[in-house]
C-alpha positions in Angstrom: -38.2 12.6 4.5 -34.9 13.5 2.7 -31.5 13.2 5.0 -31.1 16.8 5.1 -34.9 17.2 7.1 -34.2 14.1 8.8 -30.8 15.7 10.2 -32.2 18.7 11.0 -35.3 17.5 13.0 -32.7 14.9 14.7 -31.0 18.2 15.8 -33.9 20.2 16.8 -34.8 17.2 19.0 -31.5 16.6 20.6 -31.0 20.0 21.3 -34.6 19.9 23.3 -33.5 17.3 25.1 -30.5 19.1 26.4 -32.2 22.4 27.3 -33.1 23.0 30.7 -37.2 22.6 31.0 -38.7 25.9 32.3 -39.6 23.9 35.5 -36.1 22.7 36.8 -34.9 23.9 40.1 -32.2 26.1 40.1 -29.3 25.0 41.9 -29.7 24.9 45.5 -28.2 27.9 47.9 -25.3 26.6 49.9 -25.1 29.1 52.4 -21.1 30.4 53.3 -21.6 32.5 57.0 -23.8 29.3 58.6 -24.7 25.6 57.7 -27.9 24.0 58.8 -29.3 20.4 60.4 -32.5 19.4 59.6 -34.0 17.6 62.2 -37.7 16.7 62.4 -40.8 17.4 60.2 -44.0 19.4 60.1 -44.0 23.3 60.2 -40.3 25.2 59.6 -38.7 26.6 62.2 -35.7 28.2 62.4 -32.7 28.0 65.3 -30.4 31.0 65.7 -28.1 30.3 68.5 -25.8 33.1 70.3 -22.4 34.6 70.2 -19.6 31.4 70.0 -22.2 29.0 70.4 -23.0 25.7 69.0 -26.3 24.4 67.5 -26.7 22.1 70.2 -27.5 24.3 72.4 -31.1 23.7 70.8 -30.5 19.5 71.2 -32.7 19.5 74.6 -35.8 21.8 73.2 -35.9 20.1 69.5 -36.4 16.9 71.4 -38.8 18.0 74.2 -41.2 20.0 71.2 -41.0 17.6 68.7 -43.6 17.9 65.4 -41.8 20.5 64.0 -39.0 20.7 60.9 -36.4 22.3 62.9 -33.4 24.0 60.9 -30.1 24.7 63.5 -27.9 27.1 61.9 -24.2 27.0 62.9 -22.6 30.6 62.5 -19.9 29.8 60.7 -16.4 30.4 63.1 -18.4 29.3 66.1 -18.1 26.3 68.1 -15.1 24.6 65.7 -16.6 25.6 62.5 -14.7 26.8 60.0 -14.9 30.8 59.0 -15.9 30.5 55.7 -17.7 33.6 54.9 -17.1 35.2 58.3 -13.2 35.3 57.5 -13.4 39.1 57.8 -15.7 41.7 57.7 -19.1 42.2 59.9 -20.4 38.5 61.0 -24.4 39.4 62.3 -26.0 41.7 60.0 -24.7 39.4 56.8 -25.5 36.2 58.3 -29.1 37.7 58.8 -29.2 38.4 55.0 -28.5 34.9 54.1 -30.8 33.0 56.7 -33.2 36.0 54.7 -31.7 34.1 51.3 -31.6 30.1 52.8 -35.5 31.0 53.3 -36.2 31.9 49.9 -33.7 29.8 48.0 -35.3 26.1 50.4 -39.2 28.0 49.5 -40.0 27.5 53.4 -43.1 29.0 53.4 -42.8 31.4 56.2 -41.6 29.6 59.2 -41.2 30.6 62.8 -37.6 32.2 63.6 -35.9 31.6 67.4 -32.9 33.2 68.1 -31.0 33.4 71.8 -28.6 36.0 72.5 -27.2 37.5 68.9 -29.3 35.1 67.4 -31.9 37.0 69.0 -30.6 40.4 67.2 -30.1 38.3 64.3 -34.1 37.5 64.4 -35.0 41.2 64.9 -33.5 41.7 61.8 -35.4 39.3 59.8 -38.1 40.4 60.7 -37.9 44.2 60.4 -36.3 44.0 56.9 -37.8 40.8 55.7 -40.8 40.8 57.2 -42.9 38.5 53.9 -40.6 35.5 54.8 -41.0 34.8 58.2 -44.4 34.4 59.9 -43.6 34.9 63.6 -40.1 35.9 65.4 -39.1 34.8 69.3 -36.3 36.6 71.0 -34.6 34.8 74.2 -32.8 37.3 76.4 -31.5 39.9 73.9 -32.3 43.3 73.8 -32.6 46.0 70.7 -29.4 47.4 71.6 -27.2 44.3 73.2 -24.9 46.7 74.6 -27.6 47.3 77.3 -26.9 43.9 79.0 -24.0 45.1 80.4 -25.5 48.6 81.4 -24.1 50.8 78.1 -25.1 52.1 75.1 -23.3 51.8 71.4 -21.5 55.0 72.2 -20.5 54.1 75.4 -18.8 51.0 75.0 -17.7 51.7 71.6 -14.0 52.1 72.7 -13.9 48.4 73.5 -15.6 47.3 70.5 -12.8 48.9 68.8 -10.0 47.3 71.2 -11.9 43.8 70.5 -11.4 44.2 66.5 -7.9 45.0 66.5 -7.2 42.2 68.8 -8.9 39.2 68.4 -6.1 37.1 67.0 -3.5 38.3 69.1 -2.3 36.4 71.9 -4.2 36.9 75.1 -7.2 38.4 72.5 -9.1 35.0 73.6 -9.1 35.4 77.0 -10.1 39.3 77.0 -13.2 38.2 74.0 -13.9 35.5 76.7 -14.4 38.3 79.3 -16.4 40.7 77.4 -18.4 37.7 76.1 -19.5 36.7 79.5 -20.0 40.2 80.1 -23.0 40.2 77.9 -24.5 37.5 79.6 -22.9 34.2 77.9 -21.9 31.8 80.0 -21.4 29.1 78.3 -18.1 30.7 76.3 -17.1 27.7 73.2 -13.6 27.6 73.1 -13.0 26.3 69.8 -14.2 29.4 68.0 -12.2 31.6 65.9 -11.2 34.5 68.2 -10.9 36.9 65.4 -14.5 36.1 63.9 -15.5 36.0 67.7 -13.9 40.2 68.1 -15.9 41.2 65.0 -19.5 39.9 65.6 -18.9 41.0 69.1 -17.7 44.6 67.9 -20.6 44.9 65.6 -22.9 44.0 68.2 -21.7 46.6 70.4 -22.6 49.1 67.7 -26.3 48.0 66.8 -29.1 49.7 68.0 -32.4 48.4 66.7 -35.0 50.2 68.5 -35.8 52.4 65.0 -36.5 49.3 63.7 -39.1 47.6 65.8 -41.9 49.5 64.7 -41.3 47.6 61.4 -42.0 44.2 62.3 -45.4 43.1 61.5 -44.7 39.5 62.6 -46.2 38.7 66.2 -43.2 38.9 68.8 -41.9 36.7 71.5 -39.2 38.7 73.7 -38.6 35.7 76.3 -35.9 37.2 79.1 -34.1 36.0 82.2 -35.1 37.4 85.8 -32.3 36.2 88.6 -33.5 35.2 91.8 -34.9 37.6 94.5 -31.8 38.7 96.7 -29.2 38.9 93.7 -26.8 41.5 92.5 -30.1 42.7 90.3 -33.7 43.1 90.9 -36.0 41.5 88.5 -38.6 44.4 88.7 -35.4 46.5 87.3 -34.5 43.8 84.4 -38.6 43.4 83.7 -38.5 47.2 84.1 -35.9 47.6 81.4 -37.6 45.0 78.7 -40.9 46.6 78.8 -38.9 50.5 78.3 -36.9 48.5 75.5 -39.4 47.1 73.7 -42.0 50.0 73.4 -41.9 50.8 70.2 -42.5 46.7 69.0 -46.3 46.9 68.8 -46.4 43.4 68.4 -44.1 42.2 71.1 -45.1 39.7 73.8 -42.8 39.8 76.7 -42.1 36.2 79.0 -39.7 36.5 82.0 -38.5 33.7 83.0 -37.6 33.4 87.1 -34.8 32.2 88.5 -32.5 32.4 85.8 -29.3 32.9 84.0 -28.7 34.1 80.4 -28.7 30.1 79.1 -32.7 29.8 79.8 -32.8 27.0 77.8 -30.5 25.2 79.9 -31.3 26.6 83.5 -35.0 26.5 83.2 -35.9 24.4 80.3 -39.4 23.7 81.4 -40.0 26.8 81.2 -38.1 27.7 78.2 -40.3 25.0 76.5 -43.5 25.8 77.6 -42.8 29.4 76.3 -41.8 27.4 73.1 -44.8 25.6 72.7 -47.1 28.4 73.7 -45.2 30.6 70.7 -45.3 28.1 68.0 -49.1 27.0 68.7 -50.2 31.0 68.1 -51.6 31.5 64.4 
């Protein structure tokens, strides 16, 4: 071999060695509107918690079903996280088109998706308009249109989702967010989240109606809801009432009241909550 084909093949080779084999990963997907734990192993299943919340709120039912491979999101500006990719803008539909990306990007084969509150709406989402990537969708105590917790409609309140835009930095914006917050049915308000990312999701949930879309998902549904206690300011045949009208159009849909409880079921009646759990996760 003469220098000149030795040089050249020695090039050729190198070169090879550099490229990229057609088999190499991309580079991972580092989410920007949530980050994730990964706690456990066995099937994926995905944790959506509600409006200012933290992940922990799913702490007590990871460790009472265990045998899963349980991802807890953390919306980014709840609960002391930073903003990120929430700093401005809509917060619920996007971070429903990046869970839709994390899916893809981690190749979890189509895992189960539980979402409470606007992680509930976030769920619906997925599985209306990504319905190949997730296999089967529960919903804790949110309805199509989360303006009818509090007895509206998107029109109706839609004065106050404005008011809560424009004002969730100000001063006193907290304590008015707070308010409407508990207003939906949150009781457990986190204080350390960013009040302005805290107006927005909240003003873009008062504009969502979903009901168009629940004929559109395919996956079986698990609407699990709160019923108060006989004898309080609301009847549970009116709140079980209300689901069922709600949730017509979801062919799929599977609806669990829960007695005897507040918005937080996984903290008032955890038994319960995790016996729906288990009963939703065990169906093919």
């Amino acid at each position: 071999m003469n220098r000149r084909h030795f040089l050249g093949s020695a090039l050729a080779l190198t070169l090879l060695g550099c490229a990229p084999s057609a088999t190499e990963a991309a580079p991972a997907f580092t989410p920007t509107r949530f980050s994730v734990l990964v706690k456990g192993s066995g099937p994926d299943v995905i944790l959506i918690p509600g409006l200012t919340a933290s992940r922990d709120v799913w702490n007590g039912t990871v460790a009472a079903v265990p045998g899963y491979r349980y991802h807890l999101v953390q919306v980014a500006g709840f609960a002391g996280s930073p903003a990120r990719g929430n700093a401005s803008g809509n917060v619920v539909a996007p971070v429903a088109e990046e869970i839709s990306r994390y899916i893809a990007a981690n190749r979890l084969e189509r895992p189960a998706v539980v979402g409470h509150s606007m992680g509930g709406t976030i769920t619906m989402m997925l599985a209306a308009r990504h319905p190949s990537r997730i296999a089967k969708a529960m919903v804790v105590d949110m309805l199509p249109q989360p303006a009818g917790l509090v007895g509206s409609s998107a029109a109706g309140i839609s004065g106050l989702a404005a008011t809560l835009r424009n004002i969730g930095s100000t001063p006193g914006g907290r304590r008015l967010i707070g308010s409407v917050i508990g207003m939906f049915g949150s009781e457990k308000v986190d204080s350390r989240s960013d009040p302005d990312v805290v107006a927005r999701a909240t003003h873009e949930l008062a504009g969502i109606d979903l009901t168009a879309d629940l004929p559109k998902i395919k996956a079986p549904l698990t609407v699990v809801y709160a019923t108060p206690a006989r004898g309080d300011y609301v009847d549970p045949a009116e709140i079980t009432h209300g689901y069922r009208a709600a949730y017509a159009r979801a062919r799929t849909a599977k609806l669990v009241p829960v007695a005897n409880s507040g918005h937080m079921i996984m903290y008032e009646q955890p038994k319960a909550f995790q016996a729906a759990l288990k009963e939703f996760l065990s169906r093919p």
